[in-house]
C-alpha positions in Angstrom: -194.9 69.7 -103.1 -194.2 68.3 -106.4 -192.4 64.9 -107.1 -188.6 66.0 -107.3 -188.7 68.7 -105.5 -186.5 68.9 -102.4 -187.4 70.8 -98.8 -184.9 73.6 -97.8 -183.8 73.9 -94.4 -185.5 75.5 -91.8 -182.0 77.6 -90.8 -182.0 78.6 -94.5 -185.4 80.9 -94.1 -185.1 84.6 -93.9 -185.3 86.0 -90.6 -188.5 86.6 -88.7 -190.3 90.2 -89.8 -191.2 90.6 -85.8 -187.6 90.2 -85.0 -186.4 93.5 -84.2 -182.8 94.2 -85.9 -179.9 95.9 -83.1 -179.3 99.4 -82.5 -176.9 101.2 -83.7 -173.9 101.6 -81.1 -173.5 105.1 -82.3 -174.6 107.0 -79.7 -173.0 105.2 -76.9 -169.8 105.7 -78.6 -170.4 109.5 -78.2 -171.4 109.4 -74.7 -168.1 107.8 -73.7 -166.5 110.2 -75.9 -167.8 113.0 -74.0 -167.5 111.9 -70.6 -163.9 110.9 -71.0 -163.2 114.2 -72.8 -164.5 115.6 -69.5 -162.9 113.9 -67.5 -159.1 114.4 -69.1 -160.0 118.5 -68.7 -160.6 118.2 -65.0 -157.4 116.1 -64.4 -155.4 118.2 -66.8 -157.3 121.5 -64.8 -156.5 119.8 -61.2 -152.9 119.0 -62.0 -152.0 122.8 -63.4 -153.9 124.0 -60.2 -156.8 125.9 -61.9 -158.9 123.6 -59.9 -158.3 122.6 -55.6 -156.0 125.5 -55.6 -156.4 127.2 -52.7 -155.0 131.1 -51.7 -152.0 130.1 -49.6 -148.9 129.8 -51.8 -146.6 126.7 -51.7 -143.6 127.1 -49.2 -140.6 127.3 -51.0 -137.1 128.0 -50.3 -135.6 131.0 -50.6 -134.1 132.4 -53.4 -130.6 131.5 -53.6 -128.4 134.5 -54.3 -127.6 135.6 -57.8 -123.9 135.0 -57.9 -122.8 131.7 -56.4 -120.2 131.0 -53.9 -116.9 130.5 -55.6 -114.5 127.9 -53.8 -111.7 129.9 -52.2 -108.3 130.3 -52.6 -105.5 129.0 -50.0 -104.6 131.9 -48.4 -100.9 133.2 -48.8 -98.5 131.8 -46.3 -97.7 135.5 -44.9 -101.1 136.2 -44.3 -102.2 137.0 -40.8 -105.3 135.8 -38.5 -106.6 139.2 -40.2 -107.2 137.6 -43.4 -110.1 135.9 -42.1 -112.5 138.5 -42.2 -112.2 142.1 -42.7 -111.8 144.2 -39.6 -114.6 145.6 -37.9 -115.6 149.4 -36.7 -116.7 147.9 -33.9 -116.2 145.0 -31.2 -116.8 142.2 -32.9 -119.5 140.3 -30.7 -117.5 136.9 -29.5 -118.9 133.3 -27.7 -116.0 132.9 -25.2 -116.9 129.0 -24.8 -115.4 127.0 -21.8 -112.9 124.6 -21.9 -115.4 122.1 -21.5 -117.5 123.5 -24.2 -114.8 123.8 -26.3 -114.0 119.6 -26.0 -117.6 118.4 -26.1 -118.0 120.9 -29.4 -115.0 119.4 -31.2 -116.2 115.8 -30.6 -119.4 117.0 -31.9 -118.3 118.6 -34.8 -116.3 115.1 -35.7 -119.9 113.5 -35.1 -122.8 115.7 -35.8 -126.3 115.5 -35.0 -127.4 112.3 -37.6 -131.5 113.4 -37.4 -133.3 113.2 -41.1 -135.1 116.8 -41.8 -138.1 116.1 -43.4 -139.1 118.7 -46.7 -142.4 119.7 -44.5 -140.3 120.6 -41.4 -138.2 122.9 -43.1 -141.5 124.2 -45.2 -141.8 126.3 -41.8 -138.5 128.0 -41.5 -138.2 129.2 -45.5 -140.3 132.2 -45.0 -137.9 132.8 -41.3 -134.7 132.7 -43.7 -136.3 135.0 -46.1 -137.2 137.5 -43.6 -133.7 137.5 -41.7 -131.9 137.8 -45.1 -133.7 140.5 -46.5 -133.4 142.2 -42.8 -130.1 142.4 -42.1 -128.5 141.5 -45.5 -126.9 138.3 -44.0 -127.3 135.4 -47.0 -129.4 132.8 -45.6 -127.9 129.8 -46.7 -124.9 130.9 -43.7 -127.9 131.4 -41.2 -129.5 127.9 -42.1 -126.3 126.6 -42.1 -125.5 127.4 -38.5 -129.1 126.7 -37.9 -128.1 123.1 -39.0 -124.7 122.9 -37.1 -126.7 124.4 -33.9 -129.7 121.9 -33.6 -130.0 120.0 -36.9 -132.7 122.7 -38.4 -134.4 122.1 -34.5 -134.8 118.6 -34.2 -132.5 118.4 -31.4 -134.3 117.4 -28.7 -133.4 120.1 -26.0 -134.5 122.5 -28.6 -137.5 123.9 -27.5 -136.9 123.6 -23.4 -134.5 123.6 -21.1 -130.9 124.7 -21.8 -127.7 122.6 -23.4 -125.2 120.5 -21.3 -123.3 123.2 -20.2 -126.3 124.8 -18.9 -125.7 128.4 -20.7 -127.3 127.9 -23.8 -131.0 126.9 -25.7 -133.0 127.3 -28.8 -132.8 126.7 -32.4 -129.9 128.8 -33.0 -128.4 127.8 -29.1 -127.8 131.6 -28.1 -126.6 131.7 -24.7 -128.3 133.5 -21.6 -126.0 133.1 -18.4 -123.2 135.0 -19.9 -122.8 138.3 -18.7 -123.4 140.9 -17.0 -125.1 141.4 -20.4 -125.5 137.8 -21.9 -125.5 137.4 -26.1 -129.0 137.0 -26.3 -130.0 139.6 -24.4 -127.7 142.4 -26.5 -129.9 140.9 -29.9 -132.7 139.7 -28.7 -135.2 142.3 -29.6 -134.1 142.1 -33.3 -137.4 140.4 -33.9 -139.0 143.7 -34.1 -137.3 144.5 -37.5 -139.1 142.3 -39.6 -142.1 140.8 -40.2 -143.1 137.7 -38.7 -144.5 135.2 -40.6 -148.6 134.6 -40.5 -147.6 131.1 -39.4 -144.8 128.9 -38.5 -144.5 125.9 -36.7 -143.6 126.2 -32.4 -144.2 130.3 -31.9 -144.3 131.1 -28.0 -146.6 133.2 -26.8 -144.7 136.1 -25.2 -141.1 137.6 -27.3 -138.5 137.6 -27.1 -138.0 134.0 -26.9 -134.8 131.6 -27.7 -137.1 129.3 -28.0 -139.1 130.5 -30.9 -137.8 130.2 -34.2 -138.5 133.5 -35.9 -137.2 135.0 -32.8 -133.8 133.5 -32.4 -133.3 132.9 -36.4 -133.6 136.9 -36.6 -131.2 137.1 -33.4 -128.6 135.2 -35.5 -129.0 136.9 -38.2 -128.2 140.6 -36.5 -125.5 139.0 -34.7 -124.0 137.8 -37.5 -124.0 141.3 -39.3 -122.9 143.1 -36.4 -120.0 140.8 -36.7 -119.4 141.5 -41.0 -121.4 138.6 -42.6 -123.4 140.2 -45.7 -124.7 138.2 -48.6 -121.2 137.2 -49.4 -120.3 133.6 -48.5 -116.7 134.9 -48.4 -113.9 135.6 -44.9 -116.6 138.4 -43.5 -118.6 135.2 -43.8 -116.1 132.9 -41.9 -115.4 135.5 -39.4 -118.8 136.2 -38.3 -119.5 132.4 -37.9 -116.4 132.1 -35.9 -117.2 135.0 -33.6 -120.5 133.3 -33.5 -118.7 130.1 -31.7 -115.5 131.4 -30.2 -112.0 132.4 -31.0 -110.3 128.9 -29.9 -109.5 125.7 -32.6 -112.7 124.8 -32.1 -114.2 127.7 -33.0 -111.9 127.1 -36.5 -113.5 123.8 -37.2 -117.2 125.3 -36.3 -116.7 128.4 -39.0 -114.9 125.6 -41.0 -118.3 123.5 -41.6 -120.5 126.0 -41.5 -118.9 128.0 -44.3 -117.8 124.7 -46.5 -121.6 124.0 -46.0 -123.2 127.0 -47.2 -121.0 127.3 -50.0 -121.7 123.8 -51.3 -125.8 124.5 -51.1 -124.7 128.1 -53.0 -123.1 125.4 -56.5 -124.9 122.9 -55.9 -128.5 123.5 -54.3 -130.3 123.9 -50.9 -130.1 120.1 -49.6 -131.1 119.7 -45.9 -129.5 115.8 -45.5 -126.8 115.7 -47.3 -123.2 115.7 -45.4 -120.2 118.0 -45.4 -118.2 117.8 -48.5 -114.3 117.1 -46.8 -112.8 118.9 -50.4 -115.0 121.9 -49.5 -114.1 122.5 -46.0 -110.1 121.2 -46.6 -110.7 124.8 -48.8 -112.2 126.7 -46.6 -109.7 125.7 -44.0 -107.1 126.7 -45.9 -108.1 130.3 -47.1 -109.7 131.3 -44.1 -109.0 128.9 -41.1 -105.4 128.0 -41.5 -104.3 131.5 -40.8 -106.4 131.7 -37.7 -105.3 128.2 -36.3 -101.6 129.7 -37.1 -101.9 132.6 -35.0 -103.8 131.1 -32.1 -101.3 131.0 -29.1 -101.0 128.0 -26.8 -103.8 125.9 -29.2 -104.1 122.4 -27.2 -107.4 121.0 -29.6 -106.5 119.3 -32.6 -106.0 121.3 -35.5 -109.6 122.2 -36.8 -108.6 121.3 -40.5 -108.4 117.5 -39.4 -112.1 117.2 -38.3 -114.0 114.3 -39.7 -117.0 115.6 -41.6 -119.8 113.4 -42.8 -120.1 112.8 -46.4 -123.3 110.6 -47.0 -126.7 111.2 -46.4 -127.6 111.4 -42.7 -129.7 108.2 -41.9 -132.2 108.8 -39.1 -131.3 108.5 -35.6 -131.9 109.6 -32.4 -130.1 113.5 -31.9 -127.8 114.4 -28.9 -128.4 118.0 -27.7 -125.8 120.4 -29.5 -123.4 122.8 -27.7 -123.9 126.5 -28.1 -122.8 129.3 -26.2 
């Protein structure tokens, strides 16, 4: 090296030739790409049900009737205990509670069963309600109603064994089998054979007729309640058959009090298994339909049905006392 001359730095030399440069991140980029592409179609495909979709449709409630449930009218102050529901060609099938029944139901109706119905209990009973309606033409919002007042959708827990306090009635829908000589369930209890039964549902017994099986006694009700003028009308035929269903005592006025106001309610508002009675709902109901009864009931000696206490909030869980039927 020459004098004057000056040294570079060693960092300053170009890099080694044996120093292989990096790959291009190209491909990688494409891969993850890809996968991730994939993987967004199979979620997207699982989520629509194109993929883990099995054959059995979801349970779903039934369809609610076309034309909903108007609130009713006070009835005229003239109007008769015939207002209530229109008049028969036949008998109308009546409960003909006890006295005893009749206190024990009215303290129940102040304080109802306060069980929480879980959405996959009631999955079972949607197809049951479809069936009865479609059966006997009874709207099955009344039927699940009365379902609810009976045993809280069957969570009560005498439901499936044994009979109710006053030792007459049992079931889901609480028919009672000591009346007589022919008792209630025993002039509807074949009415199982008019449908179809659903493939499965949750607590069938092995032999039928059974109050104890749900298909069987929801499709009992259901007859019973058209023999006695209910149709798909939430209207007095409605009332009446609900009230024939309990009793024809002030009780029996509060009973089809609540279990009208309620079905009516789910008819505007939606099907909601917790929620409580409306009081604004069943006030009207009393008065179109209940009032007039109450009025033309001789010697009443229960409180007047119209002052029940309903519950309005959502029922918090607690342990069920076995309901009254008849």
């Amino acid at each position: 090296m020459s004098v004057g001359e000056t040294s570079e730095p060693a960092t300053s030399e170009p890099m080694a030739a044996h120093v292989p440069a990096p790959p291009s991140e190209r491909g990688s980029w494409l891969l993850a790409g890809a996968v991730a592409s994939v993987g967004a179609a199979v979620l997207v495909a699982v989520l629509t049900g194109l993929i883990g979709h099995t054959s059995a449709a979801p349970s779903t409630a039934p369809p609610l009737v076309s034309v909903v449930a108007a609130t009713p009218a006070p009835a005229p102050a003239s109007t008769g205990a015939s207002a209530a529901a229109p008049a028969n060609a036949h008998p109308a099938i009546v409960a003909r509670p006890s006295p005893a029944q009749q206190t024990q139901a009215l303290a129940r109706l102040e304080e109802p069963l306060q069980t929480h119905v879980s959405t996959h209990w009631m999955e079972g009973f949607y197809p049951i309600y479809s069936a009865a309606q479609s059966t006997f033409g009874v709207n099955w919002l009344l039927i699940a109603s009365i379902h609810e007042q009976e045993s809280a959708f069957s969570t009560a827990p005498s439901t499936y064994h044994g009979l109710n306090f006053a030792h007459c009635c049992g079931g889901p829908m609480q028919f009672n089998v000591t009346n007589g000589p022919v008792s209630t369930w025993n002039l509807v209890s074949d009415s199982y054979r008019y449908g179809r039964r659903p493939a499965a549902y949750d607590h069938p017994t092995a032999r039928h007729p059974s109050i104890y099986d749900d298909f069987d006694a929801v499709m009992a009700a259901a007859h019973l309640l058209s023999a006695d003028g209910a149709t798909l009308a939430l209207d007095g035929g409605a009332w009446g058959a609900a009230y024939d269903y309990y009793g024809h005592d002030a009780t029996g006025v509060a009973y089809a009090d609540q279990v009208l106001a309620r079905a009516i309610g789910w008819s505007q508002h939606g099907f909601c298994v917790n929620c409580g009675l409306e009081p604004a709902m069943v006030a009207a109901v009393h008065a179109a339909y209940g009032a007039p009864v109450l009025t033309g009931l001789a010697g009443v000696t229960a409180p007047d049905a119209g002052t029940a206490r309903v519950r309005t909030r959502k029922r918090p869980g607690r342990s069920a006392r076995p309901r009254r039927g008849r």
